[in-house]
C-alpha positions as CSV (number, residue, x, y, z in Angstrom):
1,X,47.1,36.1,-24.2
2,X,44.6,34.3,-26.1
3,X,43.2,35.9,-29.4
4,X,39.8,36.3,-30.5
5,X,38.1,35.7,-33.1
6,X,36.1,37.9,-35.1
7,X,33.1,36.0,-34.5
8,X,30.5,38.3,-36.7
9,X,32.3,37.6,-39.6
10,X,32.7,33.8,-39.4
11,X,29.2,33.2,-38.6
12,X,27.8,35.1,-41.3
13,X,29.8,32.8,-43.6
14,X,28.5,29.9,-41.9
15,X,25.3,31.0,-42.4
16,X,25.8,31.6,-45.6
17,X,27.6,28.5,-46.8
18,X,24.3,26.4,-44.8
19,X,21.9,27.8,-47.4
20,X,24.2,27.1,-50.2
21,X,24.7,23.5,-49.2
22,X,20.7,23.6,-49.2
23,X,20.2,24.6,-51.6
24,X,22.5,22.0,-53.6
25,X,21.2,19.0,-52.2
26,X,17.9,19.3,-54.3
27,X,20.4,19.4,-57.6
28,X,20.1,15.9,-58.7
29,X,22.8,16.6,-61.2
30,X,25.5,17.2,-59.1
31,X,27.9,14.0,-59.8
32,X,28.9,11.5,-57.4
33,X,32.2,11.2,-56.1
34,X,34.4,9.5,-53.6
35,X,35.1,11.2,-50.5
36,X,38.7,9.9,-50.3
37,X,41.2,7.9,-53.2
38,X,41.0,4.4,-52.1
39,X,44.6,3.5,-53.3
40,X,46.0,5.5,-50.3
41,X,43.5,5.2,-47.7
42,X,44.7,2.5,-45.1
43,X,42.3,0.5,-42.6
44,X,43.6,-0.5,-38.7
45,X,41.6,-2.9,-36.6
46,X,42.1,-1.6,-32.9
47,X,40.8,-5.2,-30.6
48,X,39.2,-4.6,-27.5
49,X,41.6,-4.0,-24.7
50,X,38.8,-5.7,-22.2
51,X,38.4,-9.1,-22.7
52,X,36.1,-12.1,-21.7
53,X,37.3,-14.7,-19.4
54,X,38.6,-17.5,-21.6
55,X,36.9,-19.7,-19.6
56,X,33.4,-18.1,-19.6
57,X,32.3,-20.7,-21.6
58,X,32.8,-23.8,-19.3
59,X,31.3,-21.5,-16.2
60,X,28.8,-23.0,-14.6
61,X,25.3,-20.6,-15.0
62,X,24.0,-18.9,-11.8
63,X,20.5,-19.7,-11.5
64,X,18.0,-18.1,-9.5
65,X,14.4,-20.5,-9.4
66,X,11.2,-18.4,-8.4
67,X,8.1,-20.1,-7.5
68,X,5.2,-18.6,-5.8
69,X,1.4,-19.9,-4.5
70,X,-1.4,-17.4,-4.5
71,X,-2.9,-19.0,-1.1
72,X,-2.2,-21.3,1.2
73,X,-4.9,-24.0,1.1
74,X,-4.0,-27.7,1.1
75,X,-3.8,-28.3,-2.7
76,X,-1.8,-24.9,-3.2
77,X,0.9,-26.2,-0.6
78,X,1.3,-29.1,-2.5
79,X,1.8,-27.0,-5.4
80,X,4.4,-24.5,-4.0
81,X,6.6,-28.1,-1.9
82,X,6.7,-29.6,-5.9
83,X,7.3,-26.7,-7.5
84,X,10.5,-26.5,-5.2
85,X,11.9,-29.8,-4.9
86,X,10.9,-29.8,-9.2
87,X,13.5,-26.9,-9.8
88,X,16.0,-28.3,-7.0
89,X,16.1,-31.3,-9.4
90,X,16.3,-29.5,-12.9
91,X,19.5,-27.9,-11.6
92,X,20.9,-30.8,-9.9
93,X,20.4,-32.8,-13.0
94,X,21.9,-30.1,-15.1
95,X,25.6,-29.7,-15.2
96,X,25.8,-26.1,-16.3
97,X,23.5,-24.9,-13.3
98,X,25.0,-23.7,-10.4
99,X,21.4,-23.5,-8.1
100,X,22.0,-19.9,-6.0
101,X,18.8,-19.8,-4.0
102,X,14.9,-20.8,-5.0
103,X,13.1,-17.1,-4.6
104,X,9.9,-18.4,-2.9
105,X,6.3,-16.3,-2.4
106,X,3.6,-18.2,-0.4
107,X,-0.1,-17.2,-0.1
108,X,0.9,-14.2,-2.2
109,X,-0.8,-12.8,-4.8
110,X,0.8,-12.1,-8.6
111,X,-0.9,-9.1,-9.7
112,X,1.3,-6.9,-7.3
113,X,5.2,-6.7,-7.6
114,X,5.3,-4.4,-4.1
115,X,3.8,-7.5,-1.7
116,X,6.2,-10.5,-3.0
117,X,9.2,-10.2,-0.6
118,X,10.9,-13.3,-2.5
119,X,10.4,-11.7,-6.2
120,X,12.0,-8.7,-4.9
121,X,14.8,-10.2,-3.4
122,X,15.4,-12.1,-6.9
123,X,15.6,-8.9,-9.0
124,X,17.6,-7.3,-6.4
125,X,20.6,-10.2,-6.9
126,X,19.9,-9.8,-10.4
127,X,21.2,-6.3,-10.4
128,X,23.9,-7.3,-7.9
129,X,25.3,-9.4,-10.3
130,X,24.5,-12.3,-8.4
131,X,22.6,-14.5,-10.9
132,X,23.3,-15.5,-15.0
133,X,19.6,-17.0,-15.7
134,X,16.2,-17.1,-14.0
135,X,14.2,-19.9,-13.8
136,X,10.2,-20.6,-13.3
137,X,7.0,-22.9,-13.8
138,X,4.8,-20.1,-16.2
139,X,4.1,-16.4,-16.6
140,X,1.2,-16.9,-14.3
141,X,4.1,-17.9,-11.2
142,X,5.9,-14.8,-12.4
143,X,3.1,-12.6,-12.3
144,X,-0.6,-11.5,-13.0
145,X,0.0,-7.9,-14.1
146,X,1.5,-7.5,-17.5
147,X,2.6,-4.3,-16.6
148,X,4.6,-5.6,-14.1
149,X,5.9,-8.7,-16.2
150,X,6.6,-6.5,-19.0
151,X,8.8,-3.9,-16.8
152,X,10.8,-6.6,-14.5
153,X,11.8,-8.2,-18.0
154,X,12.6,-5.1,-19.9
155,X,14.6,-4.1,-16.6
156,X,16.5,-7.4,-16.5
157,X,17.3,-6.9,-20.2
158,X,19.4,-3.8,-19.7
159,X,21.5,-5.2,-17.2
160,X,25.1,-6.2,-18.4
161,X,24.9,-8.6,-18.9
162,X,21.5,-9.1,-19.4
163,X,19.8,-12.1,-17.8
164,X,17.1,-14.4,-19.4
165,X,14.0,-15.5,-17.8
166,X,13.5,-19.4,-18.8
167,X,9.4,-20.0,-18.8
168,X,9.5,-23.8,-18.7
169,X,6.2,-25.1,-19.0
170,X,6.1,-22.7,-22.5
171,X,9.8,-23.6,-23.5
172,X,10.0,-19.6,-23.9
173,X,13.1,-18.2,-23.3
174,X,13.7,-13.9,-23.4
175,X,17.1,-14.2,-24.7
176,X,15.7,-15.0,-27.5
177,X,14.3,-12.3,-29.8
178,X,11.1,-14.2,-31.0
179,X,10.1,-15.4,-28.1
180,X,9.7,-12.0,-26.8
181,X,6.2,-11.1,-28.5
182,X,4.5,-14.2,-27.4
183,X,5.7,-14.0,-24.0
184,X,4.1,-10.2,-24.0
185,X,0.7,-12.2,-24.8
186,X,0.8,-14.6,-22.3
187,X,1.3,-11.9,-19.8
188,X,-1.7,-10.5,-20.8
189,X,-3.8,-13.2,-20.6
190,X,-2.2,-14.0,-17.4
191,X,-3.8,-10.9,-16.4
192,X,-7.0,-11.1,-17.7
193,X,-7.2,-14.6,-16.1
194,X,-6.5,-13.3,-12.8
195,X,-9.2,-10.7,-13.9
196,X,-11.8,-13.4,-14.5
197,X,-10.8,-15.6,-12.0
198,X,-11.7,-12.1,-9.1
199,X,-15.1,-11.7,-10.9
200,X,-16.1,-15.5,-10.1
201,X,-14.9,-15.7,-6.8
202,X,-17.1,-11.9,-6.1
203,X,-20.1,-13.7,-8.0
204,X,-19.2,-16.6,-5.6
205,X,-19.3,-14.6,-2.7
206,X,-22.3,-12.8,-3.3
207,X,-24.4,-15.6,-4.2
208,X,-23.8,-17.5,-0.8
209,X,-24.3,-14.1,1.0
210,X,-27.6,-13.9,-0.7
211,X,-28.4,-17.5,0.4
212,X,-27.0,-16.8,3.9
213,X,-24.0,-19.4,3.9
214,X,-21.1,-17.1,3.6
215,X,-18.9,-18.1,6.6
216,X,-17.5,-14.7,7.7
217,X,-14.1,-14.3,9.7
218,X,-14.4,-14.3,13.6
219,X,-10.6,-14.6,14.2
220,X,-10.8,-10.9,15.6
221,X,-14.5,-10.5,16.6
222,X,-14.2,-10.8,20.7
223,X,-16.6,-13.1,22.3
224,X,-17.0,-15.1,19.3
225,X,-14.9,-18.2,17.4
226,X,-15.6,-21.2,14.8
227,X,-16.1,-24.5,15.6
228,X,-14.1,-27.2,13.7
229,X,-17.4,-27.7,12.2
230,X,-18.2,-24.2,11.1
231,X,-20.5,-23.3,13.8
232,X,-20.6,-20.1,15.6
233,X,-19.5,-20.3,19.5
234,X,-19.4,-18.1,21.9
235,X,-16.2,-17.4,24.3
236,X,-18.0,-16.8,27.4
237,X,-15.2,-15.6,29.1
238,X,-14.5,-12.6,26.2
239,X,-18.5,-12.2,26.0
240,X,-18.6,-10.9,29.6
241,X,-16.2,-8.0,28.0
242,X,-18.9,-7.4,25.4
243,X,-21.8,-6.9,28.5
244,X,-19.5,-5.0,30.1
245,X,-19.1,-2.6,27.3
246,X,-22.8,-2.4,26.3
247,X,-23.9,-2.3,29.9
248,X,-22.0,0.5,30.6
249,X,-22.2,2.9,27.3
250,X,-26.3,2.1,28.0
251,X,-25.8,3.8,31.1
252,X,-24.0,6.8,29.7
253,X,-20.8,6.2,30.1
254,X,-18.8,7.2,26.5
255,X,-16.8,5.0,24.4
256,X,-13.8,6.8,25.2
257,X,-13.6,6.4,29.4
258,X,-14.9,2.4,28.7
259,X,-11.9,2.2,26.3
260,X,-9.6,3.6,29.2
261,X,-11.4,1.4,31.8
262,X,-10.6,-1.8,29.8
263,X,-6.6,-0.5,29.2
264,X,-6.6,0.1,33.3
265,X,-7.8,-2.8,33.8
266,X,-5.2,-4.9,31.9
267,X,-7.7,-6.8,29.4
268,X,-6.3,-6.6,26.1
269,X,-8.4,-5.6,22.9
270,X,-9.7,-8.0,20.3
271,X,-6.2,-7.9,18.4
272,X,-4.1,-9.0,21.8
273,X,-2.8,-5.5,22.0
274,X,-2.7,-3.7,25.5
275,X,-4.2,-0.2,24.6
276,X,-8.4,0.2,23.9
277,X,-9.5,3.1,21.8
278,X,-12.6,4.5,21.8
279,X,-13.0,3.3,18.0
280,X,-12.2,-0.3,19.1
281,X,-15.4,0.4,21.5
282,X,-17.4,1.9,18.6
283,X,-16.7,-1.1,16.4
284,X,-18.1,-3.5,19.1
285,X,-21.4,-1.1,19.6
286,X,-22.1,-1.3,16.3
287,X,-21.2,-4.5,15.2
288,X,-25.1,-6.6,14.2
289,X,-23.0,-9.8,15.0
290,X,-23.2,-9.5,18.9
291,X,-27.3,-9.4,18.4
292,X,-27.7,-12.4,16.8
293,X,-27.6,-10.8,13.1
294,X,-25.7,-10.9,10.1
295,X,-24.7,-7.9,7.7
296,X,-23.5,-9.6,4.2
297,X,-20.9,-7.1,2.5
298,X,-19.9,-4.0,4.7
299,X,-16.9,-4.2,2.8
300,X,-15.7,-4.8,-1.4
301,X,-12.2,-5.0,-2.9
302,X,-12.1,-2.0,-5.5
303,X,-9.5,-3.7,-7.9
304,X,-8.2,-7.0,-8.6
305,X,-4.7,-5.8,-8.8
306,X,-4.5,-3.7,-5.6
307,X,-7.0,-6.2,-3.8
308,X,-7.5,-2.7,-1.8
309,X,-10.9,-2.6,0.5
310,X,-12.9,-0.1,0.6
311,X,-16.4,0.5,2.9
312,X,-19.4,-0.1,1.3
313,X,-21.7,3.1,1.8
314,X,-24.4,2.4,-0.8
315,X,-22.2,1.2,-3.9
316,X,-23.1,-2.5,-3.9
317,X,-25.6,-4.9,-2.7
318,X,-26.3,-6.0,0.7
319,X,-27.6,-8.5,2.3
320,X,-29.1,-8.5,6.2
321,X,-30.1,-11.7,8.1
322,X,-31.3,-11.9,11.4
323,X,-31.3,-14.0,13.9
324,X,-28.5,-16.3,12.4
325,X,-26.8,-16.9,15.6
326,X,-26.9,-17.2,19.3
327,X,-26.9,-13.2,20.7
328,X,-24.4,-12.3,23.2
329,X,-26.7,-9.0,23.5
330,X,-29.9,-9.2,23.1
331,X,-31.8,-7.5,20.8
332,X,-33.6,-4.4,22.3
333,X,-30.2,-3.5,24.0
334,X,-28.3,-3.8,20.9
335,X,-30.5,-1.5,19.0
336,X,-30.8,0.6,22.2
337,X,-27.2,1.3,21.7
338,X,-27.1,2.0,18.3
339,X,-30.0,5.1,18.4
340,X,-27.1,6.4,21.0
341,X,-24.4,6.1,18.6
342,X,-26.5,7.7,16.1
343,X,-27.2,11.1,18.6
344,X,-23.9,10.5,20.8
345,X,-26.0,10.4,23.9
346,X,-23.4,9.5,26.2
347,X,-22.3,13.3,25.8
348,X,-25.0,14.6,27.7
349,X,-25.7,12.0,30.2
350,X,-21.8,11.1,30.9
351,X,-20.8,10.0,34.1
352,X,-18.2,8.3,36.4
353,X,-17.9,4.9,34.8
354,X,-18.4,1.4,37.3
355,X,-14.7,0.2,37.1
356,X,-14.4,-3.3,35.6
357,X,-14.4,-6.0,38.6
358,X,-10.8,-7.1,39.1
359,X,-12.5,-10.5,39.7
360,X,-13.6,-10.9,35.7
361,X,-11.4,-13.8,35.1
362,X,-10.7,-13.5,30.9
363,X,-9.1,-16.7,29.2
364,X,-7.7,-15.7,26.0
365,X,-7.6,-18.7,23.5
366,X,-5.8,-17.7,19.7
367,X,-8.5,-18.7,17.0
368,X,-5.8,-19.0,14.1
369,X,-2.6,-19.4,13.1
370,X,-0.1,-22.4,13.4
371,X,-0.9,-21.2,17.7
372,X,-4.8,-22.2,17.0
373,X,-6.3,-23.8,19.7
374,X,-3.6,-22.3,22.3
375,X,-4.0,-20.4,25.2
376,X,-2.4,-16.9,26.4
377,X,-1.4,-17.2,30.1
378,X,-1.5,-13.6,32.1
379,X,1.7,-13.7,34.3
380,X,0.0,-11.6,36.7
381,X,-2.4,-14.4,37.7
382,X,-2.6,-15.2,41.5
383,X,-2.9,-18.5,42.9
384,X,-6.6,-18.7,42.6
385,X,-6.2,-17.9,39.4
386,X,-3.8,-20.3,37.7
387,X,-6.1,-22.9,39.8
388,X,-9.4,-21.4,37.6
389,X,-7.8,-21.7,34.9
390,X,-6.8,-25.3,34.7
391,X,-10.4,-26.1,36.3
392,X,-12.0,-24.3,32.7
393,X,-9.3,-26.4,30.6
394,X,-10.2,-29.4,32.5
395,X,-14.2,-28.9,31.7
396,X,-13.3,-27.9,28.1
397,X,-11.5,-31.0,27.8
398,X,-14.1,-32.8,29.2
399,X,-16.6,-31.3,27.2
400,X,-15.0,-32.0,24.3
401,X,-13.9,-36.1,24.7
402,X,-17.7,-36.4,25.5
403,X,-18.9,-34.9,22.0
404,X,-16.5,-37.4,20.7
405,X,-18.0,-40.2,22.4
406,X,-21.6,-39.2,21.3
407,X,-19.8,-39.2,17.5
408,X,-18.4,-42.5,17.6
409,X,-20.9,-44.5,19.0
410,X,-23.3,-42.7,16.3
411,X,-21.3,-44.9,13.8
């Protein structure tokens, strides 16, 4: 059986003996001395029973290149195609690289980590073990939020072992301790260039929404597309779609059962998908576009960072044009509809909505995307059908090699 100590009396001696040794330590006359006699103290060197390869030296270095394009216009492709075949070379050229994969982001934006799929992945081999050094163009292709900079390098810096970011177009390097501070300043101005940079493309944007130039995005507005010029067209085969929903809700029928008629019908919504809701419907009611009008800046982006859109009731500017545009609905109709919106008049005048005529033959043609230009063939056509539709690609086709000629013989 174990015996116990009388633990009352030893910690009152501890306590004691504390003060005391307190109380000496302010006696600067107590004399120095040696904790041990040198002459018989003895000294053993234990090595480290892990060792390094011996041939870690001549290893070839893992390297993991990272390039990355904030959009994907022309001059930015060319960008992100040199930036890869440039890094391809560096580490073919170098006979300590071993190249493990070149982490690409394209049309992505820098000031978020969460979006770039391909800086991700990198950091993820990182910590796998998978790469020895990390390679790119500038802290701006690394990132636009110092934050983020700051925390992906501290994080690769703990790993064991730790692996360096190379910055080539700076010559910085983060295995080395200098280089460390400057490299927290260029991420910052990174940032605050991305920062800049938002504030003149919004002054941008606002200036040719005051002047009424702003080309706004039809990809997902039915009954409308872009012409290769810029122009406004209408689709006249989705603009019967359009009538039929304004025709209808005029007559009292409710968003809600002309959403259902549309999915019963097998007409797809603006976004190709096979359900309507009754927002979808709302949307279309609402939207000025259909009348012929313009309404600049429904919309902003709250932060550069997040690039996060949020509806603009009141907070900024507007700008309304009319007439900008050939109408699909015309005016009084359009306006007609919105006072019901406003008192939900199809409520109290509801009814049994006219079914959509099985004989409104709808073409669907994508407006972007490497598909642009294409068009989506229904399986369920009949006969007749198939036989329409090559007849309206035949008079497009038509249509458009006599434009041509008109051009050319302009010149």
């Amino acid at each position: 059986m174990v015996r116990k100590l009388d633990a009352k009396h030893i910690e009152s001696i501890r306590t004691l003996k504390r003060r005391e040794r307190k109380k000496s330590s302010f006696d600067d006359n107590e004399p120095i001395t040696k904790n041990s006699d040198s002459k018989n103290s003895e000294l053993t060197i234990i090595e480290p029973s892990i060792r390094n390869n011996p041939d870690s030296a001549n290893r070839k270095l893992r390297v993991g290149a990272y390039v990355r394009v904030s959009t994907q216009d022309e001059a930015q492709q060319d960008s992100f195609t040199s930036q890869k075949i440039h890094f391809q070379r560096v580490v073919e050229e170098n006979p300590r690289y071993e190249l493990v994969k070149i982490y690409e982001d394209e049309g992505i934006s820098g000031t978020q980590v969460i979006n770039r799929k391909g800086f991700q992945e990198m950091v993820a081999d990182a910590k796998d073990g998978k790469l020895d050094l990390i390679i790119t163009k500038d802290i701006a292709r690394f990132g636009r939020n110092a934050a983020d900079i700051t925390a992906t390098l501290q994080f690769l810096d703990t790993l064991t072992p730790p692996i360096p970011v190379f910055f080539e177009a700076t010559n910085l390097d983060t295995s080395d301790g200098k280089s460390k501070i400057i490299i927290s300043i260029l991420a910052a101005l990174a940032e605050l260039e991305s920062q800049l940079k938002s504030e003149a493309i919004k002054a941008g944007i606002a200036y040719r929404m005051r002047e009424g130039t702003y080309k706004f995005a039809v990809n997902n507005t039915l009954g409308f597309e872009r012409s290769k010029h810029g122009y406004i067209k209408i689709v006249e085969e989705e603009a019967e779609i359009v009538k039929y929903i304004y025709n209808e809700f005029i007559d009292g029928a409710s968003p809600h059962e002309i959403a259902n008629a549309l999915t019963e019908s097998g007409i797809s919504s603006p976004m190709g998908l096979p359900v309507w809701r009754s927002s979808t419907v709302k949307s279309i009611l609402s939207n000025e576009k259909y009348c012929g009008d313009v309404l600049y800046q429904k919309t902003f982006t709250t932060s550069y960072i997040t690039h996060k859109s949020k509806r603009n009731n009141g907070v900024l500017r507007q700008w309304h044009w009319t007439n900008r545009h050939k109408p699909i609905i015309d005016k009084p109709d359009w306006e007609k509809a919105q006072l019901m919106l406003k008192n939900s008049a199809w409520r109290k005048n509801s009814r049994k909505i006219r079914p959509v005529e099985h004989k409104l033959f709808v073409i669907s043609r994508i407006k972007s995307g490497k598909l642009a230009g294409f068009y989506l063939l229904d399986p369920s056509w009949n006969k007749d059908e198939r036989e329409t539709f090559l007849e309206v690609i035949k008079a497009e086709i038509k249509e458009f090699s006599q434009k041509e000629n008109k051009n050319y013989e302009r010149f």
